[in-house]
Structures are given as structure tokens and as C-alpha cells.
N, C-alpha and C positions, 0 to 999 in steps of 0.2 A: 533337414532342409525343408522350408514350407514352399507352398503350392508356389509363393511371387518368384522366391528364388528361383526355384526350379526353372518355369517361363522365361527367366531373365539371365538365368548362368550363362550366355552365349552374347547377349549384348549389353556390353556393360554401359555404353552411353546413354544408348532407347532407356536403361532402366532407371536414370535418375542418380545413381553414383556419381559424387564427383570425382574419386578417382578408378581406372580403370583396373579393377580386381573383380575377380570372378568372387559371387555369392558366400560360397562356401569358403573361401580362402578367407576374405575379410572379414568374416564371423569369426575364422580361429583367430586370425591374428587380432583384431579387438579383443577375446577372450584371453590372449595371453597377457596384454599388452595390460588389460582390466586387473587382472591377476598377479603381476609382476608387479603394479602399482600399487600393491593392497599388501604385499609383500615388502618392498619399499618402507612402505612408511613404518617397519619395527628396524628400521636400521639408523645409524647415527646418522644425520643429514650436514651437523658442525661439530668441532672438535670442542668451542667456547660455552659455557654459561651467558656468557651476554647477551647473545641473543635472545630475546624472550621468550618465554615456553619451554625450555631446556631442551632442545632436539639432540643432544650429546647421550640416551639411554636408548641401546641395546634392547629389541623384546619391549617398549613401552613407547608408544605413540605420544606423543604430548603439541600442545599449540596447536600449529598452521599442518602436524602433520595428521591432525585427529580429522581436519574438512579434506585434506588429500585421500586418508582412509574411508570418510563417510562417501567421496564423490566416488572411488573406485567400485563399493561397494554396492551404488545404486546403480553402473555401468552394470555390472557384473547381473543384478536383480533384471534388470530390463531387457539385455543379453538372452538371460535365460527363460524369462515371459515371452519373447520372441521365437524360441526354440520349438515353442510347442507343449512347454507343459501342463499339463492339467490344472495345475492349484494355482498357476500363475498367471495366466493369460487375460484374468479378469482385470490384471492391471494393464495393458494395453488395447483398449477394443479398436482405437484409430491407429492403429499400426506402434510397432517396437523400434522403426529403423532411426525415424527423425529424435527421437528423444534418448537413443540412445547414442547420437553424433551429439547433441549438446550435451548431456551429461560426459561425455568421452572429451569434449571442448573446455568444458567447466571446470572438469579436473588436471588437465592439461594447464591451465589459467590460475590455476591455484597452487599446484605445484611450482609452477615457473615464475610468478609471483615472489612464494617464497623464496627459491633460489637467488632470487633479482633481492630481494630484501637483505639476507646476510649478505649478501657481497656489498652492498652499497651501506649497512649500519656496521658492519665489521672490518672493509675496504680490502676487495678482492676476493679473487676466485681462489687463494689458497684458505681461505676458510672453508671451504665448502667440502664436507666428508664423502668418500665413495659414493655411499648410500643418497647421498645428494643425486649425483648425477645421472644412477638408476633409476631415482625417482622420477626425472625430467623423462631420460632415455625411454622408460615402459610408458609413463605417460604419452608421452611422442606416439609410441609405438600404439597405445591404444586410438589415437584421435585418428591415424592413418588407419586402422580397421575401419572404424567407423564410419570414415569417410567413403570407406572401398562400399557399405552394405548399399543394396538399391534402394529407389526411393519407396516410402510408402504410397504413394502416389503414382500412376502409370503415367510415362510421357507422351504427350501429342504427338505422334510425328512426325506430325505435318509443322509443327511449331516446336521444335527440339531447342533445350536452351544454348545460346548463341557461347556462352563464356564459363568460364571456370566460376564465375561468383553466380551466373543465374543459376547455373546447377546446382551451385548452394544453396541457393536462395529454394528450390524447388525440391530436393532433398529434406528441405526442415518440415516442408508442408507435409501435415495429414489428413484423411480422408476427414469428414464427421463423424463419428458413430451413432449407430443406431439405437434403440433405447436399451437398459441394462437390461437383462435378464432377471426377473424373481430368484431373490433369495429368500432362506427363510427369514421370519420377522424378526427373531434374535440376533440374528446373523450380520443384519443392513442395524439394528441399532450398536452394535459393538462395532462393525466400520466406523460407525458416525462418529463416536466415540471416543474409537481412537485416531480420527482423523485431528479430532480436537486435543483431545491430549496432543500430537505430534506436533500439531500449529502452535502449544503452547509451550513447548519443548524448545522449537526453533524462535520463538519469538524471546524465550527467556534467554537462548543462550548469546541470542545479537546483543540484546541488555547488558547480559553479565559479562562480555568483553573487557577484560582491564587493560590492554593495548592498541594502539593503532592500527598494527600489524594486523593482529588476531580479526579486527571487526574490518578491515578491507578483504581480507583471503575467504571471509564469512559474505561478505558483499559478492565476493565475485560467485563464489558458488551457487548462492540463492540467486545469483540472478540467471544463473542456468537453468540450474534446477527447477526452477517452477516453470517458465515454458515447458520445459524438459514433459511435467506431470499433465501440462495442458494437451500438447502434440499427442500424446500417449494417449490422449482420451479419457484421461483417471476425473479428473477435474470437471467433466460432462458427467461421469457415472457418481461422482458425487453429490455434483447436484443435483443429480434424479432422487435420487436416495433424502437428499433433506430436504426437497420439497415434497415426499413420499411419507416423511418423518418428520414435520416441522414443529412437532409440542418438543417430541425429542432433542431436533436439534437448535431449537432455542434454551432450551435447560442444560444442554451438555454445551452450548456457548456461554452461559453466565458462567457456570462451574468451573470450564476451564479461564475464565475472567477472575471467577473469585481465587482461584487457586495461586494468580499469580503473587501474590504479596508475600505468600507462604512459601515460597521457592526463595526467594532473596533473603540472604544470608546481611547482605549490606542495604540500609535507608538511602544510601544515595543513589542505585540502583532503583529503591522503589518512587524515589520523587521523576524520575525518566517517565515510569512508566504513567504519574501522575497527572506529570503534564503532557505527554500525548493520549490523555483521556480529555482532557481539556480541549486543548487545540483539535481530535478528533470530534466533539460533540458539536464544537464549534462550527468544523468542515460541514458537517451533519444539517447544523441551522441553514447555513449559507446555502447548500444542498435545496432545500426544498424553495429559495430564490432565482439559485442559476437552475440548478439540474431540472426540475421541476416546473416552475414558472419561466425560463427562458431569460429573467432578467440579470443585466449584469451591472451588479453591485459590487464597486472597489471599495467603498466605504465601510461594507460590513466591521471593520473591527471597532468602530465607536459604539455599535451594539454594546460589546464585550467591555466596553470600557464606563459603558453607561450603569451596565448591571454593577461591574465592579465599584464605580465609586458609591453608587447609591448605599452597595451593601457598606463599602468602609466608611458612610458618616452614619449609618445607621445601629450599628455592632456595638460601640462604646468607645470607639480609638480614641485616647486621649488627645489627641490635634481635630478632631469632627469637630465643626462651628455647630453642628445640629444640637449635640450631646447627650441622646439617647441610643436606650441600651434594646433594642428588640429581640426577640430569640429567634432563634438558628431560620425557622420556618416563614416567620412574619418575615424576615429579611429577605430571603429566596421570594417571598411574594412581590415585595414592595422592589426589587431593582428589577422583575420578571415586567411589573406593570413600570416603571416608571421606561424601561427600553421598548414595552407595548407601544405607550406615548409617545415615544420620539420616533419608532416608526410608522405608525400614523402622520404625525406632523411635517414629518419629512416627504414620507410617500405620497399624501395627499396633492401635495400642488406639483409634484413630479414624475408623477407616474405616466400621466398622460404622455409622456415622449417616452421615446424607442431609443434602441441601438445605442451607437456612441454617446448620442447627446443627453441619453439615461446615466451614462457609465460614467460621463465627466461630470452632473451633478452629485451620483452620491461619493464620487471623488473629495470633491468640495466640502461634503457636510464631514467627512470625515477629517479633513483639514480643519475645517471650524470647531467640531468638539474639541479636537487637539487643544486649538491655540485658544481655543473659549473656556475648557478646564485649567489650562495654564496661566490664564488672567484671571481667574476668579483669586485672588491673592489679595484680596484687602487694597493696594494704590491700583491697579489700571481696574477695575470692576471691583462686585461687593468679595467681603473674606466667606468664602465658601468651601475652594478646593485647596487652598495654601499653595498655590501657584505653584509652579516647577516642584518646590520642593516633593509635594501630593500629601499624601494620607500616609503616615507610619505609622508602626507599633498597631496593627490590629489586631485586637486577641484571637485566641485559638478557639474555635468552636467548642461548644457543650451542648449534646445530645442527650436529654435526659439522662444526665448526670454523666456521661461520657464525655471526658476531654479527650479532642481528636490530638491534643500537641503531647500528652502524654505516651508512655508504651504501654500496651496492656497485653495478657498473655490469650490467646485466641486458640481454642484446639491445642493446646499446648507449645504455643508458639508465639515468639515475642515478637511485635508489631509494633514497630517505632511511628513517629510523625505522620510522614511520608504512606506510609503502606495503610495507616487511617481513613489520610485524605484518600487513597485510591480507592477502598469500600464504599465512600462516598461518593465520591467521582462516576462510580461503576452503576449505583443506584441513580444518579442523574440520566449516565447517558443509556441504562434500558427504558429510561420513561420517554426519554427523548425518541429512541429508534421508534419506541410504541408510538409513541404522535406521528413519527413520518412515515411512518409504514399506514396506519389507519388513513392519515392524509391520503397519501400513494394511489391507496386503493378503494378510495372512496371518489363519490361522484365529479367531488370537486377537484382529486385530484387529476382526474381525466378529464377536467376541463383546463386543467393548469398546461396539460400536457397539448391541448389543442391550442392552448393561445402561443406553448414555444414553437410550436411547428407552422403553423400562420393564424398570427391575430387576426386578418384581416376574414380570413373563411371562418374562423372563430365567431365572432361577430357576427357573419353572416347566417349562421345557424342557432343565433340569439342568446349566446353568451355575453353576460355584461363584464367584459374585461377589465374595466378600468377596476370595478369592485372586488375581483378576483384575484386582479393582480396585491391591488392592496391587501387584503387577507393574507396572500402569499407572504408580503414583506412583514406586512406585523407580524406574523407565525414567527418567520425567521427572525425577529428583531428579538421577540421574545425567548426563544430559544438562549439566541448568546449571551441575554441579560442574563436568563438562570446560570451558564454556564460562569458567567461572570461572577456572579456573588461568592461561588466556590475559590473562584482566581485570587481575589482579592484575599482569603486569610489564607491559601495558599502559598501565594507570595508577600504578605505580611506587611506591603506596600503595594498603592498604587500611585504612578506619576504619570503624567501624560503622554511622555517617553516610549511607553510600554504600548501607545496606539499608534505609532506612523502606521501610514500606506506601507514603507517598505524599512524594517529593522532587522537591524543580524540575529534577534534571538524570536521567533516567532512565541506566537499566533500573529500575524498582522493581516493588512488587508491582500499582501499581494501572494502571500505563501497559502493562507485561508482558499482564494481562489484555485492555485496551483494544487491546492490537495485534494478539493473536487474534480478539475480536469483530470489529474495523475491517475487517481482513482477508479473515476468514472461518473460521471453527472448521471443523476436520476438514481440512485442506488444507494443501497445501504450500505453494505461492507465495503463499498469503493473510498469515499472520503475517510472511510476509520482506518484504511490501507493506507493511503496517500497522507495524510495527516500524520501515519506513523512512523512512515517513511525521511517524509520532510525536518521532522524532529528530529529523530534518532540520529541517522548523519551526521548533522552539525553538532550533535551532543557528545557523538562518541570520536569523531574525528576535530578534532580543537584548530589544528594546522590549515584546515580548509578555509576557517570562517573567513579572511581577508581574501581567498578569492569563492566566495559563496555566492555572490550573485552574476558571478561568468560562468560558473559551473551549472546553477540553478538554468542559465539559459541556453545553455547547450543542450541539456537534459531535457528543456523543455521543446528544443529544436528535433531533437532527436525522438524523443513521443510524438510530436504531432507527424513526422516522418512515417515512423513506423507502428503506431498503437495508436493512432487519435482518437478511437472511444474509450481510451484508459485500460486501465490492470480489471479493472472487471467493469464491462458492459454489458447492458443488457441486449436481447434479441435485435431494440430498434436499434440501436444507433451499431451493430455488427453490422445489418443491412444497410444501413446509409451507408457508413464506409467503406463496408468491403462486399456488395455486392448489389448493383445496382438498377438490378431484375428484366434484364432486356434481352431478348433473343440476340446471340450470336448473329452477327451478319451473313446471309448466305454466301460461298468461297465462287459458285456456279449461276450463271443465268438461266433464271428461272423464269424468264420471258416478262416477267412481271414489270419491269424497269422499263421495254420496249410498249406495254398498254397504257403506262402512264408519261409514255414522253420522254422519261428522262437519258 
């Protein structure tokens, strides 16, 4: 028992518990509870084949019960970092209790999940084998440990939470931690290491879902789990570690980038991961617009759509009015400048206004490209884009003498279409992260940064805004045209279809935006998160997409609730949100109120 419990074994409310168990009791019973679930899942769960994953073997874990066995298991890991042992405790420095209630939550929600699954795709509760119901039952039995341990967090007591859900609510919270302790230098780069390996492990295996079932019970967990490793403190001692290591951990981020194509067994799998390289790079340009310059552009995906056509009359498509053939590089130049220019053109007579009446012109121009590529059709304007129908049959890239549409063997490993373009794709968006990082941290970008927090004190310290903001918007325009030229032999068509404001199959303008908020504005790995998020979802859940945009706004109701600086924020916008740097109001008269009158 550690030093908090000991303190707390006598009051179970003072200590932040939501439910009223002594210290050491709800640690066992959590451990049983962690333990019996982890047990569970080598038991039959159905008696059918039909249900997918085959949960009918005896001793083999399989499907929805392999994320019940991973959540018990990481209950069980944090349990025992808690206890006090030596090799483990470097994975909790902000406490073990809160992240071991949501992982104990997670696995509970996934279990029960799938129990809710076979009764409703097989109909009824007599499908469901013994081993089913122990599953739920230890499950259960683990989330009530959990629940029972104290807070990592001491409570006020002068301010004790009012309700069964504030207790929850104050329960999840952990201290901050303090900085890691030195390890050796081998030590912190095999963390890094395999932190990335593991990122790339779970990122593969959401992809490689071939069910519905599978990639919802995989939803639910991750989305435990990763608070789960934030609460815990793991998530701060990492990024001490790779901004302590950052040649390191930008090499062991490509690597595990590059490595993904080589895990997919199936091309269709690797064009997923294709086009959320896309639509993440994309996030990325927009990024250095909103996140960075403060501007809000709904229009951005005419960028994307600028690059793409340019590249598909420029490549050789047999329907191009132009009818030249450029190679791979001259093309990535010429739709990089020809989206330069149009956000120039654009930006120039509109930058000058702010706020909404910013946000409803480049509304507008992204309207206009639309319906403006869609009449370029030979009868209503000149034949340029072949109207609605667009640009088909663009051929396949060749990269000194490499066809990307072919399969060639790599490392010993076959590399169909798909997992080509993602090589490519990968080399786009590290040049790109390189511009907005350089951007970020250079002069100008801490002038981008003062004009989103106030233009007006901006200007006053003799920043020329209007010229900065525009730089801002070309960067970004030029961005999504490179990204663009890739799009276009990617998808092998472009039509004008593929730019609304708001379509069921992204990159567009409104999901573009949502994957920088989701993420986090101003950041790097935020939009490549949010972007990957926004994608995969509707890719791997098919049944969603007719109701995707009630879902999309719930989601986004419920972030700005509870996360509004996104899945990764940096320092400022943690402060704006959540902590608004003012002294506590004194509880006592301190006579001071009576010298000023009030």
C-alpha cells in the first residue's frame, strides 16, 4: 500500500473514490477482477461460427476477445506500476489510480460491447456461452475496484465534490508530473523506439480490421486507453524524451512511416492508409492558415482541387484540352505554382477583413472553383475541364523508370499500387512537416502567432499583417496544390464533385477544418491525428456514412465540451483553456474590500 492510500484508508469520500471502499480492498478486488478478465477471454464466449472472429476456441483468444485480453492486460500493467515496483513505476509519474479507472472502464465497454454484439447479430441471449458472461461478470467486477481506488489528486475539503459524477469527474484528474528522471542515453532512444513501433502496431491493426464489429470494440478501447497513458503521465515523459532525442525521433518516425506498406498483406488496406497521407498533409497546409495565422478558411479544398487539375491536364490524360506530357517533378511544380497564384489572387483583395466576413468569402471562392471547373465544358465557357464529367484515365506515375501502378518487390516484399503511392505520399508530407515546422519556428512564424492572438496589438508593434497574413495563405495554398498533383493519379480522376464544402467521402473543406480543430491547431502531429481519425472511420464503418454528418456534429459538440484545444495541444492553448492564471479569490476578509469601498 503507498504513502496516498495509507493517508486515505479511513476516508474514503475526502479521498476522491467514487465508490466507498477502503484503499487496499479495491486494489484487490480491481486485481481480481483485471485477472479473471484476462482469464475470460481463453474461454468460448458463443457456441456459432457466425459471429465473426470465431469466439467458439477453447485456450485461443480470437476477434473482439484479443482487445478484451489487451485492455485487461494493460489494467493489470498499471495496477502493478501503482503497487510500488521498481521497473514499473516509470510508467506512472502523475499517479496510477485515474488511468487505471479508465482502462478498467475500457475494458468493461468492450467486453460488453461485444456481448451486446452477438445477441443482436445472432438474436438473443442464448447465444452467448458461460465464458461470455464471466467475461462481463470480472469485467464488472474490475471497473468496481477501480472505481473503489482514491483519487490521484487530494480533495479540497472545503470544496468536496457535490455528486457521484463530480467524484468521477475528479477521480480521472492527475497531478502534472515533474520532469523525467535521466536515463541512460541507450535506454530513452529504445523507449523512443519502441514507442513508435507500438504507435505503428496499433495504427496497423485499426487498418487491418476486416469487420465492423472488430474496428468499433478497437474504437472503443483506444479511446480509453490513450487518455488512460496521458492521466498516467507516460505521454509527458515521452515527450520529454523526444524533444531530448529529436534527430532520433524524427528517424524512428519516418521508419515507422515507411514500414507501414510492408505490414499489409492486402492493397486495399494500403490505399486507406494513402489517402489519409493525403488528406493528413492536407490538414497540415490548412494548419499553417487556421492554426498558425488565425485565419478561417472554408474554402481551402479548391487549393486541392487547383493542384489536382492542373496536375491532370498536364501528365498526358487522354481527355486534357492542353495535351502535354510533363514529368512526375515539372507537374508537382506547375499545380504547387499554379495554387501559389490563385491564393494570391484570392487573398489579395480579401484578406483585409477578419472573422466571419473572412470565412464566408473564401466560402464563396470555393463555390466558384467548383461550379467554375464544372463549366469549363466546351457550351456554358471555353473546353478546358470537360465539365462535370472532369479529367479521366490519368496515367500512373513514372519515377525514373519506376511505374508507381505496377508491383515491384522491395526488401523482399511485394508492393502493389497503393503502398507505391504511399512511399510517395510519405516523401511529400516529410517536406511538408519540414516547411511548417521551419515556418513555426522562425520569425515569421511568431509573427503569424501574434497576429492570431490580436491583430490589432500586432500592428501596433509594427507588424505588417496584411502581408504576413497573405504569405500565410499562399504557403497554405501551395501546400494542398502539391498535395494535390499526388490526388489526382491517385484517384485516376478528377471531377469537381470531389471539391464541395461538405461531401461524404473527404478531404473537403469542412472535414479539412475539423481535422485541424480535432487534432489541435498550431501543431504538427495534431492535424496528421485528426485527419486520420476523420478518414478511417467512415472507411472502415460503411453503415455510418448516411448518418455521418450528425455524428460528425455531436463529436464535434462533445470536443469542444471536453477537449477544446484538441487530442494534442500545445502549452498555449492548454492555458487558455484550462487554466486562466488568476489567483483564487480570497474565502476571508482581508480588510482590503472595506479600504477600497467596496
Amino acid at each position: 500500500m503507498n504513502t496516498l492510500e495509507k493517508n486515505t484508508a479511513s476516508e474514503a469520500a475526502p479521498a476522491g473514490g467514487v465508490l466507498p471502499l477502503a484503499p487496499g480492498r479495491a486494489r484487490l478486488i480491481a486485481y481480481a477482477g483485471a485477472a479473471g478478465t484476462f482469464i475470460s477471454t481463453f474461454l468460448s464466449w458463443t457456441y456459432t461460427e457466425e459471429f465473426p472472429g470465431n469466439l467458439t476456441v477453447y485456450g485461443y483468444p480470437g476477434g473482439l476477445q484479443l482487445l478484451t485480453l489487451t485492455g485487461a492486460l494493460l489494467t493489470l500493467l498499471f495496477l502493478l506500476s501503482g503497487s510500488g515496483l521498481r521497473g514499473l513505476r516509470w510508467l506512472t509519474p502523475g499517479g496510477p489510480n485515474s488511468a487505471v479507472r479508465l482502462l478498467a472502464l475500457g475494458t468493461l465497454g468492450v467486453t460488453g460491447y461485444t456481448i451486446g454484439a452477438i445477441v443482436k447479430n445472432l438474436g438473443g441471449l442464448v447465444n452467448v456461452d458461460p465464458g461470455g458472461y464471466i467475461a462481463v461478470a470480472m469485467a464488472l467486477i474490475a471497473a468496481l475496484g477501480a472505481l473503489g481506488l482514491p483519487a490521484d489528486v487530494p480533495v479540497d475539503p472545503e470544496r468536496p465534490p457535490a455528486n457521484a459524477w463530480a467524484r468521477l469527474v475528479h477521480s480521472l484528474k492527475a497531478p502534472v508530473p515533474g520532469r523525467v528522471r535521466d536515463l541512460p542515453g541507450w535506454v530513452e532512444i529504445v523507449i523512443i523506439s519502441a514507442a513508435f513501433a507500438l504507435g505503428l502496431y496499433v495504427f496497423t491493426f485499426g487498418i487491418d480490421t476486416d469487420y465492423a464489429e472488430l474496428f468499433i470494440g478497437y474504437m472503443v478501447l483506444v479511446s480509453f486507453a490513450f487518455p488512460a497513458v496521458g492521466r498516467a503521465g507516460l505521454t509527458r515523459q515521452l515527450g520529454q524524451l523526444t524533444a531530448k532525442h529529436r534527430n532520433v525521433t524524427v528517424t524512428a518516425a519516418f521508419v515507422a512511416a515507411f514500414a507501414f506498406p510492408f505490414t499489409q498483406s492486402n492493397d486495399a488496406y494500403a490505399s486507406i492508409g494513402t489517402n489519409i497521407l493525403i488528406f493528413a498533409t492536407v490538414a497540415l497546409g490548412l494548419n499553417v492558415v487556421v492554426g498558425l495565422a488565425g485565419l478561417l478558411d472554408l474554402g481551402y479544398v479548391a487549393f486541392l482541387g487547383v493542384g489536382a487539375y492542373t496536375a491532370a491536364l498536364v501528365s498526358g490524360a487522354p481527355t486534357s484540352s492542353i495535351g502535354v506530357t510533363f514529368p512526375f517533378w515539372a507537374a508537382v511544380l506547375t499545380g504547387a505554382a499554379a495554387s501559389l497564384v490563385f491564393g494570391v489572387l484570392i487573398g489579395a483583395p480579401t484578406l483585409r477583413l477578419r472573422g466571419d466576413y473572412l470565412a464566408i468569402v473564401t466560402l464563396g471562392f470555393g463555390e466558384i472553383f467548383r461550379i467554375g471547373v464544372q463549366n469549363l465544358d466546351g457550351d456554358s465557357g471555353p473546353d478546358v475541364t470537360n465539365g462535370p464529367n472532369g479529367i479521366p484515365n490519368i496515367p500512373e506515375l513514372e519515377i525514373f523508370g519506376f511505374n508507381l501502378g505496377e508491383e515491384h518487390t522491395i526488401l523482399g516484399q511485394e508492393l502493389g499500387r497503393f503502398s507505391n503511392y504511399f512511399l510517395l505520399m510519405l516523401l511529400f508530407t516529410v517536406v511538408i512537416v519540414m516547411i511548417f515546422r521551419r515556418a513555426d519556428q522562425s520569425r515569421i512564424g511568431r509573427a503569424w502567432v501574434a497576429i492570431r492572438e490580436d491583430e490589432t496589438a500586432a500592428r501596433a508593434m509594427g507588424i505588417n499583417a496584411f502581408r504576413l497574413k497573405l504569405l500565410a495563405f499562399a504557403l497554405g495554398a501551395t501546400l494542398a496544390g502539391m498535395a494535390g498533383t499526388v490526388q489526382a493519379h491517385v484517384t485516376y480522376t478528377v471531377t469537381p464533385t470531389q471539391y464541395k464544402f461538405v461531401e461524404a467521402v473527404p478531404p473537403n473543406s469542412a472535414f479539412l477544418l475539423a481535422a485541424v480543430i480535432l487534432g489541435g491547431m498550431g501543431t504538427v502531429s495534431g492535424p496528421l491525428i485528426g485527419a486520420s481519425l476523420l478518414y478511417l472511420i467512415p472507411a472502415k464503418l460503411q453503415f455510418v456514412q448516411e448518418y455521418q454528418l450528425l455524428l460528425f456534429g455531436v463529436a464535434l459538440v462533445l470536443l469542444m465540451r471536453f477537449r477544446p484545444e484538441g487530442l494534442i495541444a500545445d502549452r498555449r492553448k492548454q492555458l487558455e483553456f484550462h487554466d486562466t492564471g488568476q489567483l483564487d479569490v480570497p474565502k476571508e476578509d482581508t480588510g482590503l474590500s472595506k479600504k477600497v469601498g467596496v
